[in-house]
Wavefront OBJ file of the C-alpha trace (Angstrom):
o trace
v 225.370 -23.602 -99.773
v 223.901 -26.341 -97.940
v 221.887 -25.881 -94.633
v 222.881 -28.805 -92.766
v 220.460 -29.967 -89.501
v 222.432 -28.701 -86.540
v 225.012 -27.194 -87.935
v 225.542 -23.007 -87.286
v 226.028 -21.254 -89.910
v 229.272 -19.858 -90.514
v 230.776 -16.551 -91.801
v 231.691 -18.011 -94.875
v 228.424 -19.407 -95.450
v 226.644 -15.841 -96.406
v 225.696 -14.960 -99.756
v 228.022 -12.113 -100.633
v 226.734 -11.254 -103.905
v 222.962 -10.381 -103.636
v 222.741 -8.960 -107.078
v 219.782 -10.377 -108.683
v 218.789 -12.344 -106.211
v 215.289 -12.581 -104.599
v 214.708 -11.776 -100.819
v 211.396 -12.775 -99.169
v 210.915 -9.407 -96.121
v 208.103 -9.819 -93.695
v 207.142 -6.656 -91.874
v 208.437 -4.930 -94.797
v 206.207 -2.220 -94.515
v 208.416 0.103 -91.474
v 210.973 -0.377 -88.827
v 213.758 -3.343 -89.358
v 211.415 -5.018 -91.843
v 211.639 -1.508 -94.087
v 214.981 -0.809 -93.563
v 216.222 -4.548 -93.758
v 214.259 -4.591 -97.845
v 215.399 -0.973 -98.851
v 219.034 -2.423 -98.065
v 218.556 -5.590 -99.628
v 217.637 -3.639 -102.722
v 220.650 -1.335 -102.204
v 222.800 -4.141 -102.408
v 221.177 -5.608 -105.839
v 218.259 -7.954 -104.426
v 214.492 -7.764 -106.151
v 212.124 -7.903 -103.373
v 209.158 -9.976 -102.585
v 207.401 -7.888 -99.351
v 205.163 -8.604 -97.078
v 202.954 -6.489 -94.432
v 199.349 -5.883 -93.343
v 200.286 -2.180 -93.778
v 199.535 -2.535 -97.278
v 200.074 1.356 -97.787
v 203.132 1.558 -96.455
v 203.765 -1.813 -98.236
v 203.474 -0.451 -101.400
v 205.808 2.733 -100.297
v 208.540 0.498 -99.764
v 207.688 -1.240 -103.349
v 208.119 1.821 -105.160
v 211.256 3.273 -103.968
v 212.841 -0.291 -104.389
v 211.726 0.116 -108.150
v 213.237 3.419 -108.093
v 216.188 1.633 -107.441
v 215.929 -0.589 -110.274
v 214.984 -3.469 -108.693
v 212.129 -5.705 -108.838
v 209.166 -5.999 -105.656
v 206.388 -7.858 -105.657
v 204.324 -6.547 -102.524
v 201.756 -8.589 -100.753
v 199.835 -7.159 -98.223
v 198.420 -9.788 -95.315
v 199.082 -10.959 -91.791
v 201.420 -13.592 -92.085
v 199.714 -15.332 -89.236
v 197.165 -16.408 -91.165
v 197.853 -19.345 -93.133
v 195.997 -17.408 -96.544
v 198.300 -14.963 -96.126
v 201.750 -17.388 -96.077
v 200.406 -19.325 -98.552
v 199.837 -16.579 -100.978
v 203.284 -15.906 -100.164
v 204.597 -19.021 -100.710
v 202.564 -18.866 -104.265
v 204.240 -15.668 -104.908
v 207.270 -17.014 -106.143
v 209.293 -20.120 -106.529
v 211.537 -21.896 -106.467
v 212.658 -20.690 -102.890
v 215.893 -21.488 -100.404
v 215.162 -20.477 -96.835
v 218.138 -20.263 -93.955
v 217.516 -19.979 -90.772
v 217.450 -17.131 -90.091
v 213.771 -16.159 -91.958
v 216.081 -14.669 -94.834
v 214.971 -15.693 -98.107
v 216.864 -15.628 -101.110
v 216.473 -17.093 -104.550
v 217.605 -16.868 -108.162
v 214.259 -16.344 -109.071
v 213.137 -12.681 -109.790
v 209.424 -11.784 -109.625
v 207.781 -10.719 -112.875
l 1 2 3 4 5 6 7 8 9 10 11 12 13 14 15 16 17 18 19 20 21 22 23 24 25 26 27 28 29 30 31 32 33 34 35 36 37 38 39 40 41 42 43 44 45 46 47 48 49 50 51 52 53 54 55 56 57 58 59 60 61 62 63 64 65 66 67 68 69 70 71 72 73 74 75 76 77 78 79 80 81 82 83 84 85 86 87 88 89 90 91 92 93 94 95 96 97 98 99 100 101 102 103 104 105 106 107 108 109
């Protein structure tokens, strides 16, 4: 898919196949953010997460690896430029909608 300036993205447009694909969740470590990764991996993604709440960060982390997937946790405040560019260090290459959904080909090792 291409993300086109202006343009609203359409039904069609999502990804319908999010096995082995990588998804970039901020706030990952309880509420939507949680929920939002643990069904991500459900549905076949590895997981790159991201919350200040580095314990319950790394909670999320392991029962996405219980799933089988991959998640590379990194605990920081993503208001902080450190933090976003560890992030965007993290992993690569990356395809961001615009929606703050990230998804990749890429799988963290």
């Amino acid at each position: 898919m291409t993300l086109e300036p202006n343009r609203i993205p359409r039904p069609e447009d999502r990804v319908k196949d999010f096995r082995d694909k990588v998804a970039l969740v901020t706030g990952a470590a309880s509420g939507i953010g949680r929920e939002t990764a643990m069904e991500l991996a459900r549905e076949g993604c590895h997981l790159v997460l991201a919350d200040i709440n580095e314990g319950g960060l790394q909670e999320v982390g392991r029962e996405a690896r219980a799933l089988g997937r991959r998640a590379l946790c990194v605990a920081g405040d993503i208001a902080e430029k450190s933090a976003v560019d560890t992030l965007a260090c993290a992993f690569r290459p990356i395809v961001i909608t615009r929606f703050g959904i990230v998804i990749t080909d890429f799988a963290p090792s």
